[in-house]
N, CA, C and O atoms as a MOPAC input file, in Angstrom:
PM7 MOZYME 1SCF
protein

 N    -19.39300 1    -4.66500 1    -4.64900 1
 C    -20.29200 1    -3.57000 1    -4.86600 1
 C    -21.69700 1    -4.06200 1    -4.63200 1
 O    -22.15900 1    -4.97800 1    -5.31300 1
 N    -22.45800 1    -3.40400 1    -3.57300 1
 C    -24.10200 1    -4.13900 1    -3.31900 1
 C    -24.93200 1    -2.80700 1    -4.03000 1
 O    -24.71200 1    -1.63100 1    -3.74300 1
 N    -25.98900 1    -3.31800 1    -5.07700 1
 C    -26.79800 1    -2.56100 1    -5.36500 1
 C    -27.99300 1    -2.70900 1    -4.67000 1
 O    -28.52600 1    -3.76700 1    -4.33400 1
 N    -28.40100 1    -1.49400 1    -4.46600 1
 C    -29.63300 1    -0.64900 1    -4.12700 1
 C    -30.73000 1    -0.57600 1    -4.64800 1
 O    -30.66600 1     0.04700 1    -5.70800 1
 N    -32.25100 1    -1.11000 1    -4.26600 1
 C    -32.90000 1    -0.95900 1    -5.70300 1
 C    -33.82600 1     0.48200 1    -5.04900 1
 O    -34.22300 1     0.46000 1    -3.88400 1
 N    -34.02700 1     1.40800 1    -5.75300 1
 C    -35.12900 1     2.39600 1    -5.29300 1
 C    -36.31400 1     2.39500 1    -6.09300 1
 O    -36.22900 1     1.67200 1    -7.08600 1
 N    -37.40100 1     3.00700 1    -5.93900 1
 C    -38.33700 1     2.85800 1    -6.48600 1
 C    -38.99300 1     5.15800 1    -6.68500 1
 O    -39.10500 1     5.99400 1    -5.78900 1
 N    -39.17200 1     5.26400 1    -7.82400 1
 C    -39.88200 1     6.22000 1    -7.73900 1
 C    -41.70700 1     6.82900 1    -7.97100 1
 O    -42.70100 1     6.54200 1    -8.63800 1
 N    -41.30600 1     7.72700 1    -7.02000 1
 C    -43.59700 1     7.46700 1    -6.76800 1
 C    -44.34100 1     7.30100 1    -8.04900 1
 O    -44.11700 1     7.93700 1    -9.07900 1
 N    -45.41600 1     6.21000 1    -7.84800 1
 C    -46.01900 1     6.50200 1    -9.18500 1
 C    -47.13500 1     7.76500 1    -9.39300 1
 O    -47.84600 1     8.33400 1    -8.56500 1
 N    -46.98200 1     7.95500 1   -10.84600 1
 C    -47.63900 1     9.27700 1   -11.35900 1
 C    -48.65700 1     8.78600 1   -11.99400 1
 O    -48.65400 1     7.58200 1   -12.24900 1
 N    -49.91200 1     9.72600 1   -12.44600 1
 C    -50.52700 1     9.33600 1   -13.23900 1
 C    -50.38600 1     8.51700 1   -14.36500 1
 O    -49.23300 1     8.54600 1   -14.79300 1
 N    -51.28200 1     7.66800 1   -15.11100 1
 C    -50.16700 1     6.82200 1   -16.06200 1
 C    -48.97200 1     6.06200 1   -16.22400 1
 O    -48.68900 1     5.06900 1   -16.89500 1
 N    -48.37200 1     6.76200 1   -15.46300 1
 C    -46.83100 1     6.03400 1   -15.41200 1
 C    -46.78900 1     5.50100 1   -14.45400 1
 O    -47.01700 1     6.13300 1   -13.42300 1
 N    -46.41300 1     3.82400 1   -14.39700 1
 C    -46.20900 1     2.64800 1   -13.34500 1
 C    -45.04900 1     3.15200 1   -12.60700 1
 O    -44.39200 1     4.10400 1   -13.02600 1
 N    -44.77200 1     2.51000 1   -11.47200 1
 C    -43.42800 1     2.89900 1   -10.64100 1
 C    -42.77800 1     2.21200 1   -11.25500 1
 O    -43.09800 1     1.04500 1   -11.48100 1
 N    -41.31300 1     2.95000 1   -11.83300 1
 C    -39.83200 1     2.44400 1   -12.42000 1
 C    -39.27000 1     2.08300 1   -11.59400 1
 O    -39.05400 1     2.88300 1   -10.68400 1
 N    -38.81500 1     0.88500 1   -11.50000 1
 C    -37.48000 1     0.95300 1   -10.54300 1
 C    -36.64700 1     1.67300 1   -10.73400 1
 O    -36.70600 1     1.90200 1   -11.94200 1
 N    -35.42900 1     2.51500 1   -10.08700 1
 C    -34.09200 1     3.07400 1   -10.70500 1
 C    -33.33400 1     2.60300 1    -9.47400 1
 O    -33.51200 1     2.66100 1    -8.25800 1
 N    -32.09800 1     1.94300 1   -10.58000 1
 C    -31.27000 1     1.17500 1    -9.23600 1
 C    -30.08400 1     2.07500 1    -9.35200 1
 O    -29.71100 1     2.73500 1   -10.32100 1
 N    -29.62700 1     1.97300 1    -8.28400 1
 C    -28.11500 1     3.34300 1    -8.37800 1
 C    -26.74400 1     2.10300 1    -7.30800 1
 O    -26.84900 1     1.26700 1    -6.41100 1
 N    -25.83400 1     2.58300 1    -7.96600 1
 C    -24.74300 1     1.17800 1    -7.20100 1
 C    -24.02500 1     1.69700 1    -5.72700 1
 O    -22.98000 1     2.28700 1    -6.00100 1
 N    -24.24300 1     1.66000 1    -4.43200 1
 C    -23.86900 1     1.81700 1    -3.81600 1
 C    -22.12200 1     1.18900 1    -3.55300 1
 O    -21.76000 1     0.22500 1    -4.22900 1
 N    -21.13600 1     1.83600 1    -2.52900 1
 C    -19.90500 1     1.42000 1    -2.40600 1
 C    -18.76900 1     2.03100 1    -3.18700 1
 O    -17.58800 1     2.09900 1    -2.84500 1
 N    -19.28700 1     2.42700 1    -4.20500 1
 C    -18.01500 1     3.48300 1    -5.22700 1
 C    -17.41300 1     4.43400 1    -4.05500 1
 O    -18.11600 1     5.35900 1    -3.64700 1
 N    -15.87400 1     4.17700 1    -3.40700 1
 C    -15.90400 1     5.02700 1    -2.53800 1
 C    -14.54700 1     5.83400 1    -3.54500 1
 O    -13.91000 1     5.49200 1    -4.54100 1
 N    -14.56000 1     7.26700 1    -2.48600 1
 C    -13.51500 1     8.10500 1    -3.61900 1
 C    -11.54700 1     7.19500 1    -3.03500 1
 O    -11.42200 1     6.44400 1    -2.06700 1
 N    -10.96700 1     7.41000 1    -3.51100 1
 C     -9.55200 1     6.53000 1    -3.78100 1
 C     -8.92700 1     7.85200 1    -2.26800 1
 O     -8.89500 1     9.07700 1    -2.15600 1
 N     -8.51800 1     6.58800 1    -1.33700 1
 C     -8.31500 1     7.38700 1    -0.03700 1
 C     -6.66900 1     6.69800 1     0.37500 1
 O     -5.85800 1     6.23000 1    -0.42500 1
 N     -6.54900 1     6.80700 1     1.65200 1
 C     -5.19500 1     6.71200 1     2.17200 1
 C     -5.10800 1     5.19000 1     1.78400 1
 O     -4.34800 1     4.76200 1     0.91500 1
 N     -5.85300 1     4.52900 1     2.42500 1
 C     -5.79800 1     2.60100 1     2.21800 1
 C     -5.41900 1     2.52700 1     0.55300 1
 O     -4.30700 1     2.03600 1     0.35500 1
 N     -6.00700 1     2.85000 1    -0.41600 1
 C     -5.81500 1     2.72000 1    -1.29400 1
 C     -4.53400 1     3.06100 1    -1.66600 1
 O     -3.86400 1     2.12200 1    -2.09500 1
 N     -4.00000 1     4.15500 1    -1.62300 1
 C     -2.93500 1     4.50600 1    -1.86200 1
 C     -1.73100 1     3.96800 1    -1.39800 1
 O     -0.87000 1     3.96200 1    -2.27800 1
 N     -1.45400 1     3.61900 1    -0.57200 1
 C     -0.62700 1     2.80900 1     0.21400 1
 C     -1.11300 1     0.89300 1    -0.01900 1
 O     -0.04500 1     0.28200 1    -0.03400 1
 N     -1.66300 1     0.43300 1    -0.09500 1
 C     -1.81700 1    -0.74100 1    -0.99500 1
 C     -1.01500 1    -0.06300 1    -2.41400 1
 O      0.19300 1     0.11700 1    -2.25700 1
 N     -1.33200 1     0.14800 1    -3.15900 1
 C     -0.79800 1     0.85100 1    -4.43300 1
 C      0.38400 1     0.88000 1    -4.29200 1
 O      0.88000 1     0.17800 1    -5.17400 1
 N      1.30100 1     1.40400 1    -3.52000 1
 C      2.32300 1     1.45100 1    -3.36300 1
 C      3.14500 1     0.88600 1    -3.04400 1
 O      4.25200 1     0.79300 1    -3.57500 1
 N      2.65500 1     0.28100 1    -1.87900 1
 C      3.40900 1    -1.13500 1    -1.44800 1
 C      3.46700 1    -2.39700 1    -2.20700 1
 O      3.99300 1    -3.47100 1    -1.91200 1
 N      2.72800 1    -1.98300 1    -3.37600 1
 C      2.61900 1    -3.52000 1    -4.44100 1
 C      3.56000 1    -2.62000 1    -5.66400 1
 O      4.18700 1    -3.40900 1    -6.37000 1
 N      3.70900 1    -1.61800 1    -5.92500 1
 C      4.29100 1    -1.22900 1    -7.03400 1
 C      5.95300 1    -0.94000 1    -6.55100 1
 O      6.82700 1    -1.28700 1    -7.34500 1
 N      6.32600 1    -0.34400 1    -5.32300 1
 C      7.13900 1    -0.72400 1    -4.74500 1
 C      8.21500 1    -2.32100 1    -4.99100 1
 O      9.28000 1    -2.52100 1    -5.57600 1
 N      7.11200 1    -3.34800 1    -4.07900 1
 C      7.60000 1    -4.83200 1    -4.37100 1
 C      7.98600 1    -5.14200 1    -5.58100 1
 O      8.80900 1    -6.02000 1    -5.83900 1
 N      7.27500 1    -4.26400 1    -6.58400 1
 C      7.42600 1    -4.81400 1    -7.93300 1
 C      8.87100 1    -4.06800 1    -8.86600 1
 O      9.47000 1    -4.42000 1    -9.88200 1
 N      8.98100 1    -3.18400 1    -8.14800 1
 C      9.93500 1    -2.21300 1    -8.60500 1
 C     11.43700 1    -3.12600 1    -8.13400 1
 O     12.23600 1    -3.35700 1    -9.04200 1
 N     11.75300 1    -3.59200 1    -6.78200 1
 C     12.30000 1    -4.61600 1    -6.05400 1
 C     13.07000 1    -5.02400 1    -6.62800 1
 O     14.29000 1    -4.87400 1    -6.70200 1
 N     11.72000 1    -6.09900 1    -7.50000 1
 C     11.98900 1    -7.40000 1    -8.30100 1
 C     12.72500 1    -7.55800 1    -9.57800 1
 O     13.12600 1    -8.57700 1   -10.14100 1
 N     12.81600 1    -6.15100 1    -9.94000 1
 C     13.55500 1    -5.41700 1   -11.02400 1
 C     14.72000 1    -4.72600 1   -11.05700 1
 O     15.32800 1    -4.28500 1   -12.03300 1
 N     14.98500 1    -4.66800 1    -9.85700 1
 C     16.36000 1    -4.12500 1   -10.13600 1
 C     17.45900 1    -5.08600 1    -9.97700 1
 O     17.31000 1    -6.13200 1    -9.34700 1
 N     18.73200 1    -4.69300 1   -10.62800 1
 C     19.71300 1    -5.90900 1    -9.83200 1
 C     20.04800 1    -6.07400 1    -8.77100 1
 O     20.16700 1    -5.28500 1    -7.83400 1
 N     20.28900 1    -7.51200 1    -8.88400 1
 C     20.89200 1    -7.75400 1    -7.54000 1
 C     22.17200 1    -8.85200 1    -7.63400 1
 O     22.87500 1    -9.15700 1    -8.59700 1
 N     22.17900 1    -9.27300 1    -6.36600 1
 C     23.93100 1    -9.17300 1    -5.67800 1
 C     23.51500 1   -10.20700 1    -4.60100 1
 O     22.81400 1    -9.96100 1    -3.62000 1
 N     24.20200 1   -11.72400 1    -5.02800 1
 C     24.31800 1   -12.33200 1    -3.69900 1
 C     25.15600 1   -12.40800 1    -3.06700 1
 O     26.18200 1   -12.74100 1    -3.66100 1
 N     25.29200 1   -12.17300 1    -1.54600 1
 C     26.25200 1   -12.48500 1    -0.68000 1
 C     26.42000 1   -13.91800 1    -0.17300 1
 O     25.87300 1   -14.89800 1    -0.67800 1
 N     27.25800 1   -13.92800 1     0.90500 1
 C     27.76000 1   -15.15700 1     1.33200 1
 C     26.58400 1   -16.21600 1     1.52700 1
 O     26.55700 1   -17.35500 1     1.05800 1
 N     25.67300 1   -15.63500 1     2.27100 1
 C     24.07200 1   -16.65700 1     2.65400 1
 C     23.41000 1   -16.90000 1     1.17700 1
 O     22.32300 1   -17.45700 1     1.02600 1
 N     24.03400 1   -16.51800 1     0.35600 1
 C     22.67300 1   -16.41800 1    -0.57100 1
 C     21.51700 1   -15.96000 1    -0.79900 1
 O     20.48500 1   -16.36000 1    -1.33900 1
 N     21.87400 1   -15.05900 1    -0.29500 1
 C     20.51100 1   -14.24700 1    -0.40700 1
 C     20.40000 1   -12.50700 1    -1.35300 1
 O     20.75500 1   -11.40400 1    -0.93700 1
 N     19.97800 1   -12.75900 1    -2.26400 1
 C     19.95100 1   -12.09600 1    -3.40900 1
 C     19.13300 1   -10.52300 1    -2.40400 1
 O     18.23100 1   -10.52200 1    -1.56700 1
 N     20.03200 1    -9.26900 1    -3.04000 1
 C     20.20800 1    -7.76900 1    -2.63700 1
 C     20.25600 1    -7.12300 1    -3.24400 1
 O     21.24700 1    -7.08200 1    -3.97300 1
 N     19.17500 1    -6.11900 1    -3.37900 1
 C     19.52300 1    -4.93300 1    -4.90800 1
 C     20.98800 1    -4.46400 1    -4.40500 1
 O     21.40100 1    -4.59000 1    -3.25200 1
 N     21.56000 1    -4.00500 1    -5.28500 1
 C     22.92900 1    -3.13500 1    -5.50600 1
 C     22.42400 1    -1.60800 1    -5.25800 1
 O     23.24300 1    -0.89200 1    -4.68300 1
 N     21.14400 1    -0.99800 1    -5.62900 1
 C     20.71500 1    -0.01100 1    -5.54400 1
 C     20.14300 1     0.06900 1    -3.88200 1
 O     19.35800 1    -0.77800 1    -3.45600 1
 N     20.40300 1     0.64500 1    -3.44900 1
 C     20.79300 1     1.49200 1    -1.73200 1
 C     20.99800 1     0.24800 1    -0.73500 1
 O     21.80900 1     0.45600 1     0.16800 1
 N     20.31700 1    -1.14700 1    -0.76700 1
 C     20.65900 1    -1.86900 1     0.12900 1
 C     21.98200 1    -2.78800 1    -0.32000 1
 O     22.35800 1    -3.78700 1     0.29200 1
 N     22.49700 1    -2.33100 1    -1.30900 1
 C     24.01600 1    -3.06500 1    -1.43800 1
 C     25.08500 1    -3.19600 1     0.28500 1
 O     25.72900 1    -2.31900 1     0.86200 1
 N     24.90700 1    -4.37400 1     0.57400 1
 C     25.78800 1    -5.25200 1     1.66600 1
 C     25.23300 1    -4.62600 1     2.87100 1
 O     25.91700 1    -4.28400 1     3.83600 1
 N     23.15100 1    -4.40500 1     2.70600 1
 C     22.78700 1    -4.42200 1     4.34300 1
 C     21.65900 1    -5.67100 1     3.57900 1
 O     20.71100 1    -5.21100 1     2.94100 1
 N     21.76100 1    -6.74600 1     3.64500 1
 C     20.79000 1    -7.90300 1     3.81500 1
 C     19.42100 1    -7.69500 1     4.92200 1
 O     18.21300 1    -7.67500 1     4.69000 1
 N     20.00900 1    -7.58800 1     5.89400 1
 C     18.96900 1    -7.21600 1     7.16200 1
 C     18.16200 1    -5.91400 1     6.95300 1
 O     16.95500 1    -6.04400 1     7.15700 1
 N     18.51200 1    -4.89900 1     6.65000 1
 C     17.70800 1    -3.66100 1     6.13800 1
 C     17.09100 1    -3.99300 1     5.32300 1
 O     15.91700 1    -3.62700 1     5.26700 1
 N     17.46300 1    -4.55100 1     4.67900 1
 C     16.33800 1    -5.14600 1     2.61700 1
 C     15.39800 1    -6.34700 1     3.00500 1
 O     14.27100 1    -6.56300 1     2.56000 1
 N     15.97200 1    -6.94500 1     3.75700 1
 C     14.30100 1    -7.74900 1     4.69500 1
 C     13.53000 1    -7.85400 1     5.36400 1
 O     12.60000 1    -8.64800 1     5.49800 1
 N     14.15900 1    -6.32800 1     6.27000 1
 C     13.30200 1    -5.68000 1     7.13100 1
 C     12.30400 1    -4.64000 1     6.63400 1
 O     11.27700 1    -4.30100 1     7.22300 1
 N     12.81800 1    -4.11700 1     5.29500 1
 C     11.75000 1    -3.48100 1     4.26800 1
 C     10.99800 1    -4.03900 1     3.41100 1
 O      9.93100 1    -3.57900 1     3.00400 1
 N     11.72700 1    -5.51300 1     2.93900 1
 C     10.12500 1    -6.24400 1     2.43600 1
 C      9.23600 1    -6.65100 1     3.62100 1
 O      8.02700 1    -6.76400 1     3.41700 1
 N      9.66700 1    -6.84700 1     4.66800 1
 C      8.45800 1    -7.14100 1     5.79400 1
 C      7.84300 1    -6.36400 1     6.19200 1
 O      6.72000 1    -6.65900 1     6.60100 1
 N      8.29800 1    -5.05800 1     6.24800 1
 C      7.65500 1    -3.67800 1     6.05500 1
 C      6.52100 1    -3.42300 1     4.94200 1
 O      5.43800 1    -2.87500 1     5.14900 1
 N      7.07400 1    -4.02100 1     3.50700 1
 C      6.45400 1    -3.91300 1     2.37500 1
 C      5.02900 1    -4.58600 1     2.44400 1
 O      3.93900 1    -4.25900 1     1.97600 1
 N      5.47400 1    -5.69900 1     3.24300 1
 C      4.58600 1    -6.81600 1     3.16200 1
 C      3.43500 1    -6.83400 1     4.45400 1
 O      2.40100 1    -7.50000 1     4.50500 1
 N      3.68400 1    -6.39100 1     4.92300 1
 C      2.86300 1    -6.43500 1     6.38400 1
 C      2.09200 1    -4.49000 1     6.18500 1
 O      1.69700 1    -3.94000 1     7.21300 1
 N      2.02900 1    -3.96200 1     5.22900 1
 C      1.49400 1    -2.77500 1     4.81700 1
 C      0.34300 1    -3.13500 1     3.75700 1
 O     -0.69100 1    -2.52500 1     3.48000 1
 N      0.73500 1    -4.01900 1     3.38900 1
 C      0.04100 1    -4.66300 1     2.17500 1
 C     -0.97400 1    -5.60000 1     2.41900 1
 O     -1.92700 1    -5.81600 1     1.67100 1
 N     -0.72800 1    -6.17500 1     3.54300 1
 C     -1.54100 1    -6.82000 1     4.06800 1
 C     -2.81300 1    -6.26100 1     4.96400 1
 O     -4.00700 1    -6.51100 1     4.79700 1
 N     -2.34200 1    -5.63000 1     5.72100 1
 C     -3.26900 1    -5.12000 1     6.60600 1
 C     -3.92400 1    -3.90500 1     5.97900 1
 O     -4.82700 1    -3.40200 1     6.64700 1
 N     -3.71000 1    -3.49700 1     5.13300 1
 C     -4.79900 1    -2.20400 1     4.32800 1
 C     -5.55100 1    -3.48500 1     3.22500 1
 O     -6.45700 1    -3.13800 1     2.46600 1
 N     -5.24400 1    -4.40400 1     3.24100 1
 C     -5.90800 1    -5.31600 1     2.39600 1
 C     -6.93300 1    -6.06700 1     3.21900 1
 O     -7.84000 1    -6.63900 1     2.61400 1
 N     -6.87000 1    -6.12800 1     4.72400 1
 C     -7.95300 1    -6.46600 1     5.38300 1
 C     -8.30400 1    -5.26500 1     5.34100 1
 O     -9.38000 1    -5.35400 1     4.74900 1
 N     -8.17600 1    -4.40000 1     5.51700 1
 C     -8.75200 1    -3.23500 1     6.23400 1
 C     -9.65800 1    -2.87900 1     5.40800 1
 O    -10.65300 1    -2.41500 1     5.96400 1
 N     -9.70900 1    -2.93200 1     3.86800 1
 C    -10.66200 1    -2.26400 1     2.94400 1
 C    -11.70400 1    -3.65500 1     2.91400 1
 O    -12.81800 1    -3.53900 1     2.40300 1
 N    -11.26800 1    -4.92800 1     3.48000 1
 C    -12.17600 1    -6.00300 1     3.09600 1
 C    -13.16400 1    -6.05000 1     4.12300 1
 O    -14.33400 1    -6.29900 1     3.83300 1
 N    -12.84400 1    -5.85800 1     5.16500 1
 C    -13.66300 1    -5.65400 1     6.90900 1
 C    -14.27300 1    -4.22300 1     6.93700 1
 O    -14.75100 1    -3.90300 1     8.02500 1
 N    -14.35700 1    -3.10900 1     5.72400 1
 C    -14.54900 1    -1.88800 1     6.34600 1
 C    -16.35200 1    -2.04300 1     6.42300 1
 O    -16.88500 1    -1.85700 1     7.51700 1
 N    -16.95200 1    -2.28300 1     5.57500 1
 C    -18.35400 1    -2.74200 1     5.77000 1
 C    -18.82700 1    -3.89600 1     7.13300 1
 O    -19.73400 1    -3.88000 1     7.96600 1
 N    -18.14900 1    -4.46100 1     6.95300 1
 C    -18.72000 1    -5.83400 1     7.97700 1
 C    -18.66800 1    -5.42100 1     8.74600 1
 O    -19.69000 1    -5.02000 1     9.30300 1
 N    -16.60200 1    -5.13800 1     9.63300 1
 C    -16.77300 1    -4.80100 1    10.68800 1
 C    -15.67800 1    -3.89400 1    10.82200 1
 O    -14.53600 1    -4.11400 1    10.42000 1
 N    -16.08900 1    -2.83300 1    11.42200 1
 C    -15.83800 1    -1.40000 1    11.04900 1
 C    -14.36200 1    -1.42700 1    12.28600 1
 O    -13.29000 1    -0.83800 1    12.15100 1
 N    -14.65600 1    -2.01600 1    13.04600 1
 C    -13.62300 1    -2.04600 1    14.37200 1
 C    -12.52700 1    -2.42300 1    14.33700 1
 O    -11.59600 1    -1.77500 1    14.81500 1
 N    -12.33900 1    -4.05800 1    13.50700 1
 C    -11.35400 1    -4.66100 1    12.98600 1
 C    -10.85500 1    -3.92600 1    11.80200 1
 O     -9.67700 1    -3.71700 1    11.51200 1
 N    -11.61000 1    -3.66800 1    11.34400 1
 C    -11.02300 1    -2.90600 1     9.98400 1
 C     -9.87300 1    -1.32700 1    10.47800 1
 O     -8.83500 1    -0.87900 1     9.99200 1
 N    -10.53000 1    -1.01400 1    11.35500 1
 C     -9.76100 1     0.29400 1    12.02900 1
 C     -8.27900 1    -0.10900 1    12.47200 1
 O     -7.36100 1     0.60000 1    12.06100 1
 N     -8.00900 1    -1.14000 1    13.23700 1
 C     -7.36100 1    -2.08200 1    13.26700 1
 C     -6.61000 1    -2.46100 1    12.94700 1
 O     -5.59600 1    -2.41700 1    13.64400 1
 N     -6.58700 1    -3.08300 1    11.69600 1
 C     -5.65800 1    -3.29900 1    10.73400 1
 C     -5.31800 1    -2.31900 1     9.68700 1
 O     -4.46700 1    -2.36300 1     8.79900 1
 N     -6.40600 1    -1.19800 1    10.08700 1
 C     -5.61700 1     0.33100 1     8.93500 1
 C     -4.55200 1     0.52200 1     9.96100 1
 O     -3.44200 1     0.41000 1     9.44100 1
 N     -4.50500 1     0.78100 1    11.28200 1
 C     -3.38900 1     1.41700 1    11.93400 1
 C     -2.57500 1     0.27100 1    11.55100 1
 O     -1.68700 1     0.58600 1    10.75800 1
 N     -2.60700 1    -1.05000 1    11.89200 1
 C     -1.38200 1    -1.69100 1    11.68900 1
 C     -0.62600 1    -1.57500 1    10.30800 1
 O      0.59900 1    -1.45800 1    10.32600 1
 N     -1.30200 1    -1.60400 1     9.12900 1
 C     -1.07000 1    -1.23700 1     7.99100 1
 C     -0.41600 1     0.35500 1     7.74900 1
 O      0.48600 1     0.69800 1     6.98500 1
 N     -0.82600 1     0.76600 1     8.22900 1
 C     -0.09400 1     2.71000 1     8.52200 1
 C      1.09400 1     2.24900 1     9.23500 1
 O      2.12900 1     2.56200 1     8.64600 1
 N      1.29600 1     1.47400 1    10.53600 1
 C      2.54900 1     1.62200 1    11.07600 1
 C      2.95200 1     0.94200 1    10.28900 1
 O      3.84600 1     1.65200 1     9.82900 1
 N      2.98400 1    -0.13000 1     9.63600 1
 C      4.36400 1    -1.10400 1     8.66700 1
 C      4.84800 1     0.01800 1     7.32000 1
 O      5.95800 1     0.31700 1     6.88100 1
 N      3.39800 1     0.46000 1     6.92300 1
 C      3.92900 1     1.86200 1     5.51400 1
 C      5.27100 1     2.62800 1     6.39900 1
 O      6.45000 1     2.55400 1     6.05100 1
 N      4.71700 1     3.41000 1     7.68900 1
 C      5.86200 1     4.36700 1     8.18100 1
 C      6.72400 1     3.80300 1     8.64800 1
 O      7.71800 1     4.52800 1     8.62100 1
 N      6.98700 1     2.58100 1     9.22100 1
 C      8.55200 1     1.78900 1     9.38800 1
 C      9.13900 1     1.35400 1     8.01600 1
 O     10.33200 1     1.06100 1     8.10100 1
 N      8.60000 1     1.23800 1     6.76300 1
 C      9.03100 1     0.95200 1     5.89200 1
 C      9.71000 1     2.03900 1     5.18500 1
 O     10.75900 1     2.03400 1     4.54000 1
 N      8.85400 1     2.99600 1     5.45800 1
 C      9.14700 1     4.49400 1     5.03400 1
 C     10.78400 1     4.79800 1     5.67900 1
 O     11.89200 1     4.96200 1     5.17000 1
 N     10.42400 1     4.77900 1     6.59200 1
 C     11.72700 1     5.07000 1     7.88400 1
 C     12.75800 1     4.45400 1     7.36400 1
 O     13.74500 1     5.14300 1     7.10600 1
 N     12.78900 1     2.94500 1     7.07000 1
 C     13.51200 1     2.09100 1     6.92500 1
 C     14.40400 1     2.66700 1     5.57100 1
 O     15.62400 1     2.76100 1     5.43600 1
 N     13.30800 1     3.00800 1     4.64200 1
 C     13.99000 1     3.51700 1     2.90500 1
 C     14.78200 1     4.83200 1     3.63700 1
 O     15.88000 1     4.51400 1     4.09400 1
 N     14.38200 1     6.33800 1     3.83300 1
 C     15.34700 1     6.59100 1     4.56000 1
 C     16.33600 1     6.64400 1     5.32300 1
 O     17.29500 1     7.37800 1     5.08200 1
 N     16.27700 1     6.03200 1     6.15200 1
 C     17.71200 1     5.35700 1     6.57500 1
 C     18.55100 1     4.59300 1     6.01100 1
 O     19.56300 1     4.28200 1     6.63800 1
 N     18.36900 1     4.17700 1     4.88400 1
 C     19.27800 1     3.54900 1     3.89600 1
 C     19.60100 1     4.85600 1     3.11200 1
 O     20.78200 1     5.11700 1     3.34300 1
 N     19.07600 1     5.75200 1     2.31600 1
 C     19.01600 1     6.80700 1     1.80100 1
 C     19.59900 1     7.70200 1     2.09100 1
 O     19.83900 1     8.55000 1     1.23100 1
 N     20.05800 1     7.86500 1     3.43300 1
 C     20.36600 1     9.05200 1     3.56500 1
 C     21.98100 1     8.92200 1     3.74900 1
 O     22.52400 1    10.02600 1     3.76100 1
 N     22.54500 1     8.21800 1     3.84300 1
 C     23.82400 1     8.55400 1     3.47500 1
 C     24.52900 1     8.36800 1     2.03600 1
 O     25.74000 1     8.47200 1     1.83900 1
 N     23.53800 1     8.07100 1     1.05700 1
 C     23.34800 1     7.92400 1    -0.67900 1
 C     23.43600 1     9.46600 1    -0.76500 1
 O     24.29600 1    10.14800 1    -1.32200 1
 N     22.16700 1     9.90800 1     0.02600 1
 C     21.86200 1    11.37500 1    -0.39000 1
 C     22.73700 1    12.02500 1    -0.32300 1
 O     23.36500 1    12.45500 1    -1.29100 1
 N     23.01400 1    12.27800 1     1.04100 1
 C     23.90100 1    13.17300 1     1.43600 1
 C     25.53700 1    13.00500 1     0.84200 1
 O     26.30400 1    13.93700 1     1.08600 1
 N     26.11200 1    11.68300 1    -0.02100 1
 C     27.27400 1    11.68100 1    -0.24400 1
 C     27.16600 1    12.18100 1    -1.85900 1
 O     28.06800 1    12.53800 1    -2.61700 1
 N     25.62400 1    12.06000 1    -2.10200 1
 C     25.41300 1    12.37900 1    -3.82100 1
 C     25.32900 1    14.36500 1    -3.59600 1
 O     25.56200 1    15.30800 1    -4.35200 1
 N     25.05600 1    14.29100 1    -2.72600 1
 C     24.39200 1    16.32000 1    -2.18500 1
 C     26.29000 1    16.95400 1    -2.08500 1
 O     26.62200 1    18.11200 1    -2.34000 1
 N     26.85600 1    16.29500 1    -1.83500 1
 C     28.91300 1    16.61600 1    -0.76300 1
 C     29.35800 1    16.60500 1    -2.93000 1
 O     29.83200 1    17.53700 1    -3.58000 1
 N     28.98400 1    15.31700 1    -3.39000 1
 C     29.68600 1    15.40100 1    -5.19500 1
 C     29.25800 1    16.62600 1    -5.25800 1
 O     29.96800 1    17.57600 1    -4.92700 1
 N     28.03700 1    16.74800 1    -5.69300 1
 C     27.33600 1    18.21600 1    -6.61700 1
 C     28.07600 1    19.53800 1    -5.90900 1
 O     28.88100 1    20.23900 1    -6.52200 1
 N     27.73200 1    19.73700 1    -4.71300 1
 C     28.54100 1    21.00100 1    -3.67800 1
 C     30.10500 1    21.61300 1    -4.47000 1
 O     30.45600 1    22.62100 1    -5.08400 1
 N     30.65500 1    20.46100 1    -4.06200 1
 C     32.22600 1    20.55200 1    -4.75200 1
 C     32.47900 1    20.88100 1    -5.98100 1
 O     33.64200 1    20.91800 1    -6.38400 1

């Protein structure tokens, strides 16, 4: 956060006050939100059970039960979303170009990650949507 110092005109009697006001408070936008998510997400992850298979490699039971490759292709998803909206809000002052940059790259890893949870999902859904029907 860089503060600002302003100064207001002086008046009779009264010396000029400084009044400093804090520049950078920006309102909570897409970058933000998606950082947010992609860390509460990871964290959600880390909490559920899991299930090792033959490699050893530990798998929630909850939707990626026995796709290994889908569940590491969505933490790299997770992770490469997280990253690049994390440059992106750090470069948006300096340099506005790079920062643009790594928001799109950060947007495409959110929507392949996105993609990715759906496509695991949707045959959960649709076999949980076929119970209720019946």
């Amino acid at each position: 956060m860089e503060v600002e110092n302003c100064f207001l005109p002086e008046q009779p009697g009264n010396p000029t006050v400084p009044v400093c006001h804090v520049r950078g408070l920006r309102r909570f936008g897409t970058d933000e939100l998606i950082f947010i998510l992609s860390c509460l997400v990871a964290l959600l992850f880390l909490h559920l059970p899991m299930e090792d298979l033959d490699s050893n490699v530990p798998v929630p039971t909850f939707l990626f039960k026995g796709r290994p490759s889908a569940f590491h292709a969505f933490l790299v998803g997770l992770t490469g979303a997280s990253c690049g909206i994390t440059c992106s809000m750090h470069l948006r002052e300096r340099s506005p170009k790079a920062s643009r940059i790594f928001r799109c790259f950060g947007r495409g890893a959110m929507a392949a990650t996105v993609g990715i949870f759906l496509w695991v999902a949707a045959p959960s859904g649709f076999s949980w949507l076929a119970s209720c029907v019946h």
